[in-house]
C-alpha positions in Angstrom: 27.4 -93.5 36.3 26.2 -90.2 37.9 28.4 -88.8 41.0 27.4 -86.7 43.5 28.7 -85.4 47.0 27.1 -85.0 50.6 29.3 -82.2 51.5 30.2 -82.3 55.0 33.8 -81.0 55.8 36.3 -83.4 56.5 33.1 -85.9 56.3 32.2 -84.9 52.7 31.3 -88.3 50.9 30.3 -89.5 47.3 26.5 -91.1 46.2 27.1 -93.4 43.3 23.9 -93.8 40.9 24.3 -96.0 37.9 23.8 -99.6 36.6 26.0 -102.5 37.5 28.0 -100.5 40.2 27.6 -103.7 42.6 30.4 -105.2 40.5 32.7 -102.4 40.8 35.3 -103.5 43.1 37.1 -100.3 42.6 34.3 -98.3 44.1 34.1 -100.7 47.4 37.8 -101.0 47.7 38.3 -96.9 47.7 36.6 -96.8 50.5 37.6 -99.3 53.0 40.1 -98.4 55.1 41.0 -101.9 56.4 40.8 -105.9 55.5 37.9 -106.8 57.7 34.6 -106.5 55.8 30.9 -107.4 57.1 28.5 -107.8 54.8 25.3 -106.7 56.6 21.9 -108.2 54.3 18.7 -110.1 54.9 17.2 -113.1 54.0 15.7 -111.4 51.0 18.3 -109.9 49.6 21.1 -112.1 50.0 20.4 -114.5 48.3 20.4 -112.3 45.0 23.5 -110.0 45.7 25.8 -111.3 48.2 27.9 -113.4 46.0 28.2 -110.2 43.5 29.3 -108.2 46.4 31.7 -110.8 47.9 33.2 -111.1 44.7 33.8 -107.5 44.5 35.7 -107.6 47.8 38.1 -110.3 46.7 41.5 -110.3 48.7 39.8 -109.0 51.9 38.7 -110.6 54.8 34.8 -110.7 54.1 32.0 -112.1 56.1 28.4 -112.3 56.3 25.8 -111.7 58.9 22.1 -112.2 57.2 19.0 -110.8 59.5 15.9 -111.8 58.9 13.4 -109.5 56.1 11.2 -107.0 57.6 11.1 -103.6 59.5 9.4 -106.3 62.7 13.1 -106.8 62.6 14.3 -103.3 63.1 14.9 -104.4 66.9 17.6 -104.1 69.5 17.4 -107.7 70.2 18.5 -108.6 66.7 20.7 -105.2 66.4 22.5 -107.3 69.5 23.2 -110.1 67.1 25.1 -108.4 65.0 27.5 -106.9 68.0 27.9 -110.5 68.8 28.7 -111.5 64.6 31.5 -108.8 65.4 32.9 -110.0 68.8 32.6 -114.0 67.6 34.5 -113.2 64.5 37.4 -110.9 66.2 36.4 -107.6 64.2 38.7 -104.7 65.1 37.6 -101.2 65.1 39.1 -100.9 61.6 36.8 -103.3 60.2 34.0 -101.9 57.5 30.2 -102.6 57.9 28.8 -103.1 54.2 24.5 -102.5 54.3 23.7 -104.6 51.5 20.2 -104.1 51.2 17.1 -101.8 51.6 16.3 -98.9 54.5 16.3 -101.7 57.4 19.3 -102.7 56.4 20.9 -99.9 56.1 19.9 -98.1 59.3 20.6 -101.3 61.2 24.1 -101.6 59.8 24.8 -97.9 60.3 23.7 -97.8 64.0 25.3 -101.2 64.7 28.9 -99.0 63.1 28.4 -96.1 64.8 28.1 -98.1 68.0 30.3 -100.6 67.8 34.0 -100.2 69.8 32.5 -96.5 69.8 32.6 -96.0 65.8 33.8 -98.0 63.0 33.2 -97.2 59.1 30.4 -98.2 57.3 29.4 -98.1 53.4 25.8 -98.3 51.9 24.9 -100.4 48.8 20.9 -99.6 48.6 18.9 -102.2 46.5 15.4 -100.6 46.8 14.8 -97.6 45.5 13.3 -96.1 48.9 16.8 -96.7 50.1 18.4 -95.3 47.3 16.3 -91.8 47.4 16.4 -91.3 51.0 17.5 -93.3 53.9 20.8 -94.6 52.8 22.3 -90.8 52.3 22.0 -88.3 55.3 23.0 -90.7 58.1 20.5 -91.6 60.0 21.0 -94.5 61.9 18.0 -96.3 64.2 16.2 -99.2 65.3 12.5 -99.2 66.5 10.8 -99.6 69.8 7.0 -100.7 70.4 6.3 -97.5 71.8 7.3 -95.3 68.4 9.6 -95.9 65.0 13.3 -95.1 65.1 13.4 -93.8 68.3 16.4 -95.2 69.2 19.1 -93.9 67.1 22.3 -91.7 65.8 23.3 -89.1 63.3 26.1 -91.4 61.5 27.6 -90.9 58.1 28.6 -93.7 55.6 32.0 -93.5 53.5 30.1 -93.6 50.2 26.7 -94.7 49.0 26.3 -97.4 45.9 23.2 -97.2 44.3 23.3 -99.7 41.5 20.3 -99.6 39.6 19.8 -103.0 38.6 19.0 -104.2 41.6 15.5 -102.6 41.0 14.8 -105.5 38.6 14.0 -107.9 41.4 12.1 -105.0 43.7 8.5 -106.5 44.0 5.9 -103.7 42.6 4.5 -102.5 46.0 7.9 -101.9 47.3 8.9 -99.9 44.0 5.6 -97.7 44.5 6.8 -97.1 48.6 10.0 -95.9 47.3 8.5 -93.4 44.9 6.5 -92.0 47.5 9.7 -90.3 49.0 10.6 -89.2 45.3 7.6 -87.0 45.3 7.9 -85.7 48.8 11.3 -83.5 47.6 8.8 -82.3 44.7 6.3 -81.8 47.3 8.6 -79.8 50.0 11.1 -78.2 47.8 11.7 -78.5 43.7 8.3 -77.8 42.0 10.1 -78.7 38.5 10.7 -82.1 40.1 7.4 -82.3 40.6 5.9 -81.4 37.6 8.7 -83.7 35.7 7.6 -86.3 38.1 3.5 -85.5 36.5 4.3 -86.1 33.5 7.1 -89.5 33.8 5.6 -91.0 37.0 4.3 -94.2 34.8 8.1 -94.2 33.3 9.0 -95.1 36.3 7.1 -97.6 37.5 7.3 -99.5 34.1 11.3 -99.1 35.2 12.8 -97.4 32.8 16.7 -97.1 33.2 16.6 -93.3 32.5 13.7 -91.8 34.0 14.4 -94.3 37.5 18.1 -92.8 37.3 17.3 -89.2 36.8 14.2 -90.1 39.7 17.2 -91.1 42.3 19.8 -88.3 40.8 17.4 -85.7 41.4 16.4 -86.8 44.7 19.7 -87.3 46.2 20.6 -84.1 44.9 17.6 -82.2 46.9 18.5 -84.7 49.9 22.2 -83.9 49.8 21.8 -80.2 49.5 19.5 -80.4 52.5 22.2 -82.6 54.9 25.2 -80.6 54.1 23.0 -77.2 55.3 21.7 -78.9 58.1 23.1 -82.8 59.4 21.5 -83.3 62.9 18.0 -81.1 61.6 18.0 -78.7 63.6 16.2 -76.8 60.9 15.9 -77.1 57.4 16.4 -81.0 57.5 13.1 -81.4 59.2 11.4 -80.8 56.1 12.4 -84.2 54.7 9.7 -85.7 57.6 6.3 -84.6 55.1 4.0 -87.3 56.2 6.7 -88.9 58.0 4.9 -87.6 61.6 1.8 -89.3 60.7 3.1 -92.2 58.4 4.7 -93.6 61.6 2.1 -93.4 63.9 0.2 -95.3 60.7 3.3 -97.9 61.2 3.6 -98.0 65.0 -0.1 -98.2 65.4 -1.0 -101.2 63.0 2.7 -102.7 64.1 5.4 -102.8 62.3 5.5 -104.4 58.6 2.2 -104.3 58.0 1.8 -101.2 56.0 5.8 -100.7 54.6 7.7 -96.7 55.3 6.4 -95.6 51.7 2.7 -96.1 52.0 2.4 -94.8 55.5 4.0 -91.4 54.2 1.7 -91.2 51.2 -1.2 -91.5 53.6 0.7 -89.1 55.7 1.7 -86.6 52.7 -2.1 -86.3 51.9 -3.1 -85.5 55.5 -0.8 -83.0 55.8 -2.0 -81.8 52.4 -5.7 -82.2 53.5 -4.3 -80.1 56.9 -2.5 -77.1 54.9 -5.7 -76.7 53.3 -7.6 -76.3 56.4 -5.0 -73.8 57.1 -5.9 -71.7 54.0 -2.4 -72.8 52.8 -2.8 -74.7 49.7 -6.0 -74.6 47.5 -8.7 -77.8 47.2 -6.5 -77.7 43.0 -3.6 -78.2 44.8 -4.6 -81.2 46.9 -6.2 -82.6 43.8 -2.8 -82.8 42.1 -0.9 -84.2 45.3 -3.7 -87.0 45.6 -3.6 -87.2 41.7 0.1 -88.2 41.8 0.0 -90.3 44.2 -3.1 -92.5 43.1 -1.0 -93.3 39.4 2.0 -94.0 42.0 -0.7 -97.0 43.4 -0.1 -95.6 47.0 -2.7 -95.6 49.8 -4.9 -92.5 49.9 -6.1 -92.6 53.2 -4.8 -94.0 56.1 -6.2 -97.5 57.7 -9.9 -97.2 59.1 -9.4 -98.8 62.2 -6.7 -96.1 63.3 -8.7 -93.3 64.8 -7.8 -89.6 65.7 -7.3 -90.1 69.6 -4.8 -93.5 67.9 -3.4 -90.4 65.8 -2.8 -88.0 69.0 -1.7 -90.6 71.2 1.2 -92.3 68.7 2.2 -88.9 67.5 2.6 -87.8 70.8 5.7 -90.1 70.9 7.4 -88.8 67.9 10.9 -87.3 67.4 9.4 -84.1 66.1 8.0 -83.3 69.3 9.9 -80.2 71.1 9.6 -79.3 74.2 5.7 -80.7 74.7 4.7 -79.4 71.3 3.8 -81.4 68.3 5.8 -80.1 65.3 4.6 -81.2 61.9 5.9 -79.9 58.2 2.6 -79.0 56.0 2.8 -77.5 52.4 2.3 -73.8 51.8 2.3 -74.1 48.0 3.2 -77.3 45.9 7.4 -77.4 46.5 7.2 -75.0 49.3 7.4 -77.2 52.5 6.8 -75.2 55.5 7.6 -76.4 59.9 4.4 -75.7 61.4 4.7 -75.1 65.2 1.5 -74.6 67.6 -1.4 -75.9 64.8 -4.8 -75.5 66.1 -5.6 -78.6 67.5 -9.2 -78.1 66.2 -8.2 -78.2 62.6 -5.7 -81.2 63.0 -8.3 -83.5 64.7 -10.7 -82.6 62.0 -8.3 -83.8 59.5 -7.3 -87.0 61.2 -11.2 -87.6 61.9 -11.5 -87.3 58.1 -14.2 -84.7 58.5 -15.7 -82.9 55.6 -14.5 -79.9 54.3 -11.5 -80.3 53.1 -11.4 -83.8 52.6 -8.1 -84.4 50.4 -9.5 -84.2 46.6 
């Protein structure tokens, strides 16, 4: 088992990474103040990992409240349900919210805790590895709305994070590739080495291998945590963790939700904002080669969907979180691992990039 810290104050809290930590009551227990336990999971998941989880909370008061599989789901409506799981069953605002299961999951879990009787404490137990490099450390918390992805949301930390390994077994191929997606994005915005380890292992890890998958999460947790602790509600360096998220959501608002999942829609979006940064005079036509390079072995999209034109583009992205003050933000590349904000982008070269015009088409 490898340990690291988010280190927040008061707040600071440990990532688990390792194989077979589902079974290690002694992890869970640290970290639950109280007796009342609610396992948060889907339909999916459940059915492979509850019991290993219920066993490891033996002696408290567990129950279960199982959602339905798929980011359609990340809703208020069924976010209400699990308020009502709470209330029904007499939770107290002691009680611990367990997110048993990938990014859904664990941002539905985590908002429903940081709402409910105005805070309680929640723990995440990741079992895809998108979940496991990214949105189960950092504390965001969110559901979606029709009208643009997590937009309704909060900045709440978990006690710990339990990223057991095995559970990767049973991810289904696609969903592994999504997750790695968001591996390459730290090699992409920050830790070149990364990047270049990730060149030369990337089939490693989509065969599975224990090693290279664990050293995968390790190092992006690291590069995740690092960022958090420096800057928790991004009002800075944190926004660099959003490469190709700007456009990867409009992909997933636009289409609707579930269709294409969070990791595919950020490769497409990663390569824009590659294709973009080149326009820019920013990263050379080698450069883009290698970032469409890597992600083709990875089996991610390439290009985003046909039917999703550059007005769809402006209009969605107009919506998004990164928006300030009337002005579209977005985070482009000024060198492979050197992720830069970019403010005020000339409008001219952005719609040639999301019209796919030549030059500077990504590769």
């Amino acid at each position: 088992m490898k340990t690291l810290h988010v280190e927040l104050g008061d707040r600071r809290y440990p990532i688990y990474i390792g194989p077979g930590l589902l079974d290690r009551a002694d992890l869970l227990r640290a970290h639950i103040p109280g007796r009342q336990v609610l396992v948060v999971s889907n339909t999916t998941v459940a059915p492979l990992y509850l019991e290993r989880a219920r066993a490891a909370l033996a002696g408290l008061r567990h129950e279960a409240m199982i959602l339905p599989d798929g980011e359609q789901y990340k809703t208020l409506e069924v976010l209400n349900e699990v308020f009502t799981a709470l209330l029904d069953r007499r939770f107290d605002r002691n009680c611990t919210l367990l997110a048993l299961g990938g990014g859904v999951i664990g941002d539905m879990a985590g908002f429903a805790a940081a709402c409910y009787q105005r805070g309680v404490p929640f723990i995440q137990v990741p079992t895809t590895l998108l979940a496991q490099v990214d949105s189960s450390v950092g504390g965001k918390t969110a559901v979606n709305h029709p009208l643009g992805k997590n937009m309704i949301g909060a900045f709440y930390q978990p006690l710990c994070v339990v990223a057991d390994t095995e559970t990767l077994a049973t991810l289904p191929d696609r969903e592994l590739s999504a997750g790695v997606a968001e591996v390459i994005k730290y090699g992409l915005i920050r830790d070149l080495p990364f990047l270049e380890w990730l060149e030369q292992h990337i089939e490693r890890l989509l065969a599975r291998e224990a090693a290279a998958l664990t050293e995968a999460i390790d190092r992006s947790c690291r590069n995740k945590a690092e960022i958090v602790a420096a800057d928790e509600r991004e009002t800075g360096e944190r926004a660099l963790l959003n490469l190709g998220h700007t456009f990867g959501h409009a992909i997933e608002t636009g289409l609707g939700y579930g269709r294409w999942l969070h990791g595919e829609a950020v490769a497409a979006g990663m390569l824009l904002a590659a294709d973009l940064s080149a326009r820019l005079g920013w990263l050379g036509g080698e450069q883009v080669a290698r970032v469409r390079a890597l992600l083709a072995r990875a089996r991610l999209p390439l290009e985003p969907p046909a039917e999703l034109t550059a007005d769809d583009f402006l209009r969605l992205m107009a919506v998004d979180k990164k928006v300030k003050d009337g002005q579209l933000r977005l985070i482009l590349l000024r060198g492979l691992g050197r992720g830069v904000i970019a403010d005020g982008v000339d409008p001219r070269l952005l719609r040639e990039t999301l019209a796919r015009q030549p030059p500077g088409k990504a590769g």
